[in-house]
C-alpha positions, 0 to 999 in steps of 0.5 A, a space after each residue: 500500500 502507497 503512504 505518502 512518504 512513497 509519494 514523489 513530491 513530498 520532500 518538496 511538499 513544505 516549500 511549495 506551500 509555503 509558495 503557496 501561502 506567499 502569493 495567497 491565492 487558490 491555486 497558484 502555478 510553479 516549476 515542478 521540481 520532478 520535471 522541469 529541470 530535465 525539459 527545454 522549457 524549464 523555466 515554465 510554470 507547469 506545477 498545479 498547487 493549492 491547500 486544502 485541510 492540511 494537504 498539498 494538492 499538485 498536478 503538473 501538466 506536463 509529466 502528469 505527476 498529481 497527488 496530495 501530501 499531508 502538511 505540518 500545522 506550520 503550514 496548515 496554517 496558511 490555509 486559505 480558509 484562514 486568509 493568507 497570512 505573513 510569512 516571519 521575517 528572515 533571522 539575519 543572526 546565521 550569516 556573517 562575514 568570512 576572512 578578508 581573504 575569502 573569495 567572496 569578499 575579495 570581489 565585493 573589495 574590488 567592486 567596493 573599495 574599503 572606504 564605503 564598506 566602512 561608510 556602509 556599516 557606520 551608515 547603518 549603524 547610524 540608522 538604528 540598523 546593521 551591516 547584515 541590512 546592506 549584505 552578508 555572506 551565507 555559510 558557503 561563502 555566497 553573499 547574500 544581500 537582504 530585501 527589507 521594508 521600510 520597518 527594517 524587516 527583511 523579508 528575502 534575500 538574494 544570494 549571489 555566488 562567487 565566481 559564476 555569478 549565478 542570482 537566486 532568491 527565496 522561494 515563496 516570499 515576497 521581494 521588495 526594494 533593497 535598502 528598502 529599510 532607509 526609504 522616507 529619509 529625505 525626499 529624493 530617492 535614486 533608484 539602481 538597477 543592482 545592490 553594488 550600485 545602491 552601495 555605489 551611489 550611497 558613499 557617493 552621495 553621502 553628503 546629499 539628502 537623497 535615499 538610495 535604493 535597488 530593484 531587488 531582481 535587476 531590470 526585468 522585473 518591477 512587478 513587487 510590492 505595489 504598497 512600496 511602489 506607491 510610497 515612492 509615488 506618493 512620498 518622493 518629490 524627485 525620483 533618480 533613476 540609475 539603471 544600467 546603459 544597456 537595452 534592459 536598463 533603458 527599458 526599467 527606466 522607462 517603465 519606473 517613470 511611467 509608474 511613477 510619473 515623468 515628471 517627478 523622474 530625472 535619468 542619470 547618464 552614464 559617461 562612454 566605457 561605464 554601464 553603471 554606477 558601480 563602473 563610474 565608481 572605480 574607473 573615475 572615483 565617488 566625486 564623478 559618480 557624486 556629480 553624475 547623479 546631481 546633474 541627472 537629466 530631468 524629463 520635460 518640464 513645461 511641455 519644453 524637449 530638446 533632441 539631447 533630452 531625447 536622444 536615447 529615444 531617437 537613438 531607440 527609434 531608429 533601431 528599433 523596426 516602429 511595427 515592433 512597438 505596436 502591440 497585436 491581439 491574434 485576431 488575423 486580419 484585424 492585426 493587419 488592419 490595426 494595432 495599439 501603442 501605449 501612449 494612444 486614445 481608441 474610441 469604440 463605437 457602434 449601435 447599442 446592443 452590438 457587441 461593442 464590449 464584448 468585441 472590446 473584451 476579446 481586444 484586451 484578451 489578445 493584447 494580455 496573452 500576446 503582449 503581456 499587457 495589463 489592463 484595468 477594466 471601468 466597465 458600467 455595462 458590465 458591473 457584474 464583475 464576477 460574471 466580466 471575469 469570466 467572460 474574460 476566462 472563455 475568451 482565453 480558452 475559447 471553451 464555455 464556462 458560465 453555467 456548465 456545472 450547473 444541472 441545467 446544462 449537464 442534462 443538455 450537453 455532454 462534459 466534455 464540452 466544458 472546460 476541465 477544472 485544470 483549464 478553469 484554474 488556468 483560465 482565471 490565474 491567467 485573468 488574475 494576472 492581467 486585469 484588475 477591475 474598478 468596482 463600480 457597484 461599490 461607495 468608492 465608485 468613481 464617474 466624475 473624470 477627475 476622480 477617475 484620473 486619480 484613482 487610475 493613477 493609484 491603480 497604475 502605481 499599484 499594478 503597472 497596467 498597460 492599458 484602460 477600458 472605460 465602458 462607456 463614455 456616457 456614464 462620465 461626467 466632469 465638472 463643467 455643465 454644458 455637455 459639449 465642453 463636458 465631454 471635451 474635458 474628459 476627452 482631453 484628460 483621458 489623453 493626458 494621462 494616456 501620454 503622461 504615464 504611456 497607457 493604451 485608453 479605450 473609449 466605448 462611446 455610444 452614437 447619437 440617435 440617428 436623423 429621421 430618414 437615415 436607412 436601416 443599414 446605417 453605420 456610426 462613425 467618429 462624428 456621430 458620436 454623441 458629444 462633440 466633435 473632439 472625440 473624432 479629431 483627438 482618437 489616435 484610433 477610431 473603430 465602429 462595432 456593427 451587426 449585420 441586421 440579416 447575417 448576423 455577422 459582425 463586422 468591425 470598421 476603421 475610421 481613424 488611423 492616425 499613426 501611419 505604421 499603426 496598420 495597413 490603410 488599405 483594410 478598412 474593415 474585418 468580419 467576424 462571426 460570434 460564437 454564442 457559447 464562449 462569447 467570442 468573435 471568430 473571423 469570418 472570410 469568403 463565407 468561412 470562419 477562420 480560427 483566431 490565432 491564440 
């Protein structure tokens, strides 16, 4: 007879948990420690996990492992039926620092000269902390530097092993800033790419008022602590931004500005030969480094650029193929016909009852799976957010969800046809990740613009979305009484802030009633949307939703194009055909549906 001390995972049962209990969620996707080691994609989350009454319930996906393995009460205290709770702080007392000749800390002397380890420590101690906040070495000699809160807790750690250079962190915690723990100590804050370059940059700026912090995982990844990130927004009147000269670096940097708000970043420059902070620090000495962060370029201010300001960006444009930043959904040929940028402003519109929301929900679908995009949905139409989820959740699996484990439909269809309990955990962790709602059932519901703007700058600070869905214009007002200027205002702020913080908007915007005499066939545009003309002449993107009246067939045009690599002028208009049970559009061509690409 099989225990589950025979069972496969069990020896990995605990830390998989404990990743579990750290993201709080029901079902979380990991690496499976069986297999992924051995396949070409080993990186993919292929491990199925959730807690259940003290067991660890697994399935992969890919070597088929499955199972359930009893847990400690430790960790069954994190079940969710308790709510997630907070793992405990890392105990920093079994680190320590090895002999001046160890090879560790003879490559972290050559990169930090013995005057700011000691300016570190007395730093530290200074502040009420230790030397273990700024970096230790674990008992094989690796350094390990601590990612701490601004209570000093510190709540991971990266290890970084000497010579190959090879960077992990604890799995199943959280990560935050490093040196997060001296945040809020003035009000300019210089952000880095890496810990040597926080040190760096902390004995070069000694004598200025000015925090210093590192991104605790390098440049691909500022998707942490969104309370952290909203300190910084909400804290900092400045914000220096010292990432490295290389393609990932000028990428974190564009993107903490848009988190944060051009116009409170300034971007430090570094000088030919040096890629970092660390680089100008030994090559020219902490005064240059000191002068460099001071005189950081800051971004516009009062709408005034120069091409120097601009020259990374001029430099990115001519390198950069301008197709290769527009963003596509998998829809065929309606990628052919139009694309999104963050930065721009679509306008939707069509006959009410068209599918214009359903049509726009499948367009946020395509931009999340093939673009990673991140959106926010102010859906008015659909404030049953629950049932908006899983809209969302069909259209990423293209099988039906709504209703099928109900009896009603079991007597009607055969199980096969819904969608397995596996994809049903994918097909909501999936829209878990990528969308967030603004709940418009709530007190803390918004419809005047101006609250909007403010509560989708905090919504971009915590979550980093890419882009925005208002559904639909008519439920928004602003501040001014006459319709028109109404409508102006909020057309103007929309577009403010999608340049300002670099976000794709939608605008679902219903059409005025038709003229007596027009046919039935008729077909709004731009300037039959209800309001002003402003809404046609300000859209980088303008798009009709229509149903054909005989056909059932939908058909979506184009009637603004304003970006000339945006998409192929010459196609003004995709048909689709809807197909009822997932709530999905699929191409239609010469009276044949064509399966959208996913």
């Amino acid at each position: 007879m099989r225990t589950h001390l025979d069972d496969p995972m069990q020896p990995y049962a605990h830390e998989l948990a404990a990743q579990w209990a750290a993201r709080g969620r029901i079902n979380v996707k990991v690496q499976c420690p069986l297999c992924s080691s051995t396949r070409r994609k080993s990186s993919e989350r292929c491990l199925s996990i959730t807690v259940k009454e003290g067991k660890l319930l697994y399935h992969c996906h890919h070597c088929d492992a499955r199972g359930a393995c009893p847990l400690d009460e430790q960790v069954h205290a994190y079940d969710r039926d308790e709510g997630p709770q907070e793992l405990p702080p890392i105990d920093m007392d079994e680190y320590g620092y090895p002999h001046s000749s160890h090879a560790s800390m003879q490559w972290l002397l050559g990169r930090l000269p013995d005057e700011v380890v000691r300016y570190v420590r007395q730093h530290m101690v200074d502040e009420g902390l230790t030397l273990k906040h700024a970096f230790a070495f674990d008992r094989r000699g690796n350094i390990v530097f601590p990612m701490t809160r601004r209570d000093g807790t510190i709540v991971n750690v990266q290890t970084r092993t000497v010579p190959d250079k090879r960077f992990f962190m604890m799995s199943g915690r959280p990560i935050t800033f490093y040196l997060g723990c001296l945040m809020g100590r003035h009000k300019t804050i210089v952000i880095t790419e890496g810990q040597i370059d926080a040190l760096s940059v902390m004995y070069a700026v000694r004598r200025a008022d000015m925090d210093v912090v590192s991104l605790p995982n390098g440049a691909a990844n500022l998707r942490f602590d969104p309370d952290a990130w909203a300190f910084v927004a909400q804290h900092y009147d400045k914000v220096i931004i010292a990432t490295d000269a290389d393609a990932p670096g000028r990428e974190a940097a564009q993107a903490i500005a848009r988190r944060i708000g051009f116009h409170k970043c300034l971007t430090v420059n570094w000088p030919d030969g040096c890629k970092d902070a660390n680089d100008v620090l030994i090559k020219h000495g902490a005064d240059m480094l000191a002068s460099l962060v001071a005189n950081a370029t800051p971004n516009p201010v009062e709408g005034v650029l120069t091409v120097n300001a601009m020259i990374s960006h001029i430099t990115d444009r001519m390198t950069t193929w301008p197709d290769h930043q527009r963003a596509r959904t998998g829809m065929g040929t309606f990628d052919d016909m139009i694309t999104f940028a963050r930065g721009e402003v679509v306008i939707i519109t069509g006959i009410p009852g068209h599918g214009k929301s359903t049509f726009i929900d499948q367009v946020a679908v395509g931009l999340a799976r093939h673009n990673g995009w991140h959106g926010a949905f102010l859906s008015f139409e659909k404030y049953d957010h629950a049932m908006h989820a899983l809209e969302l959740a069909e259209k990423y699996i293209s099988k039906p969800m709504i209703g099928t484990w109900s009896k009603e439909w079991e007597e009607l269809h055969d199980p096969s046809e819904r969608a397995s309990t596996t994809e049903v955990e994918q097909a909501l962790a999936f829209v878990d990740d990528h969308f967030v709602f603004f709940d418009v059932t709530s007190e803390h519901a918004v419809y005047m613009i101006e609250d909007i703007y403010d509560k989708l700058l905090d919504v971009h600070v915590a979550h980093n979305v890419d882009f925005f869905v208002l559904d639909n214009l008519s439920f928004v007002s602003s501040k001014e009484r006459d319709e028109n200027k109404s409508v102006k205002t909020i057309i103007n702020k929309l577009l403010l802030f999608a340049q300002r913080y670099n976000m794709c908007i939608f605008v679902v915007a219903h059409p005025r009633k038709p003229p007596v005499g027009f046919p039935d066939n008729y077909i709004p545009k731009g300037y039959n949307i209800s309001g002003t003309a402003d809404i046609f002449n300000k859209a980088h993107i303008g798009l009709t939703v229509y149903r054909e009246p005989e056909s059932g067939l939908t058909t979506v045009y184009k009637w603004k194009q304003r970006d000339r690599f945006s998409g192929n002028r010459n196609i003004e208009q995709v048909t689709f055909a809807f197909v009822k049970e997932t709530c999905s559009f699929v191409e239609v061509k010469d009276d044949d549906m064509v399966q959208v690409d996913w």
